[in-house]
N, C-alpha and C positions, 0 to 999 in steps of 0.2 A: 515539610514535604517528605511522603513517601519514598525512599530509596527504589523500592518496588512498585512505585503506580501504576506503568504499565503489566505488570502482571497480576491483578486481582483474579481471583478465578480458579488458580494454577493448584494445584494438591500445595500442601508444604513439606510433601520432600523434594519436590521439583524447585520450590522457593530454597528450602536450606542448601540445593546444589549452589544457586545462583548466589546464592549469600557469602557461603565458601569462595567460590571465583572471585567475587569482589572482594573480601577479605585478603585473600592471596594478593588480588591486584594480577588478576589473569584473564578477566573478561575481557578485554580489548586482543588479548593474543589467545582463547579461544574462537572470538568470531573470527577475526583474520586466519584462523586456521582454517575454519568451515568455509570461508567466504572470501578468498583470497585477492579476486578481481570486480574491476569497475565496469561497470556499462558503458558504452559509446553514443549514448541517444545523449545529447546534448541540447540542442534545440526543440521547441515548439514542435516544427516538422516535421524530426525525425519522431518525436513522439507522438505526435498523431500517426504518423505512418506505421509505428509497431503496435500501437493500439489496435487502429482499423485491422492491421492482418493478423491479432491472434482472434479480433471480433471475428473476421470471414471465415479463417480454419475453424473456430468453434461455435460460432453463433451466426448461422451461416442466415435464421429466419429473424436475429434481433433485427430493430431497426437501426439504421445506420448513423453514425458518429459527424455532425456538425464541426465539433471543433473539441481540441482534445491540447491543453498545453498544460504549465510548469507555473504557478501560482507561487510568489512567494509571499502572498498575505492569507494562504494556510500554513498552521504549525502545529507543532504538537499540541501547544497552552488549549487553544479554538477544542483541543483534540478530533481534528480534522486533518488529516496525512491524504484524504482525496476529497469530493467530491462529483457527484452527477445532480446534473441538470435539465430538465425538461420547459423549457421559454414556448410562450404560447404565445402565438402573433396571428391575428385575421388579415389573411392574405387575400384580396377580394373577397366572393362571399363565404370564404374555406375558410379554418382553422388551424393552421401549420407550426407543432411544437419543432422546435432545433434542440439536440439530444448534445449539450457540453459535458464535457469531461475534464477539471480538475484537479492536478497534482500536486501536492507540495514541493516546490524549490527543492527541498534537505534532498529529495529521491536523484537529483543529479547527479549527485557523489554517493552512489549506494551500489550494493553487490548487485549484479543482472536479477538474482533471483529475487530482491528486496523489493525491486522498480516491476517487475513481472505480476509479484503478487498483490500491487498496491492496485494495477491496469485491471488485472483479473477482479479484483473486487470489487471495482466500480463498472465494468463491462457486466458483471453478473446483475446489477441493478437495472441492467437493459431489462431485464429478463424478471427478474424478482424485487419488489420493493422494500421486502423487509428481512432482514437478517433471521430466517429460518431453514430450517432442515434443507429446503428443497434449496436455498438459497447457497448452502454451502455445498451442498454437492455437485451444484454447478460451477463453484471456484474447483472445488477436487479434480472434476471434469477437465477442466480449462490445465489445470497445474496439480498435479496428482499429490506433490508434498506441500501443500497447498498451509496447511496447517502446522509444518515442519516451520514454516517459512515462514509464516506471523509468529510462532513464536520465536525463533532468529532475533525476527524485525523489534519485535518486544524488548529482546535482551538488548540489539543496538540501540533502541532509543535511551534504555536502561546505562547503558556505557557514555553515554554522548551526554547524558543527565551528570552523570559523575564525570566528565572529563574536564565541562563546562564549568561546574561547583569546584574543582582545583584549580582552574584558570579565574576565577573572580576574587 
């Protein structure tokens, strides 16, 4: 297994930074610098609730959120950290999809900006189906460090991979 799976893509002196921190045995006490606090959305509801209100401030035309909770049978392996959902059901002689939203468990215990940017990338699938340009400027839209933040979230799965591999 990849020490760096989460991060394919990244230049490699962005990788050799990361490499150094883990060498050091500092990546856990630089995220916790950048990332110091835990979110309070704890339940289902409350997550649904912060979902639907960063939906109505920003995507005030998407269509609206069925149901939005905390899945703990996504995980990183699936590499599934969310999913959205579009259920189609013949409601009399209509067609009625219900628009679920998906979270993984792990986002419970995560920095507010972690659990933000996970919401914002599946609320932009309101809106865009496929992870292109238009698609990311509407996570930018939503969360300006929008891309600060997946990479963050990169490096913590990257720390939680090694914290896990010391504890086995």
């Amino acid at each position: 297994m990849s020490v760096l799976k989460y991060l394919g893509g990244y230049p490699p002196a962005v990788l050799d930074k990361v490499r150094q921190l883990i060498d050091r045995d500092e990546l856990g006490e630089y995220l916790h610098k950048r990332h110091p606090d835990r979110h309070e959305v704890q339940s289902d509801k409350a997550l649904y609730a912060y979902a639907d209100a960063l939906r109505q401030e920003h995507l005030r035309n998407a269509p609206g959120i069925d149901r939005v909770w905390y899945d703990s049978k996504l995980d990183v392996i699936s590499k599934a950290l969310g999913m959205h959902t579009a259920i189609s059901h013949v409601h009399g002689g209509r067609l009625k999809a219900r628009k679920e939203i998906r979270i993984a468990s792990l986002f419970r215990d995560t920095p507010p900006e972690f659990l933000k940017m996970i919401v914002v990338h599946e609320l932009a699938h309101l809106k865009e189906a496929e992870h292109n340009k238009a698609f990311y400027r509407l996570c930018e839209y939503m969360q300006p460090d929008y891309h600060q933040q997946e990479f963050d979230l990169r490096l913590y799965l990257t720390w939680r991979d090694l914290e896990a591999a010391r504890g086995a």
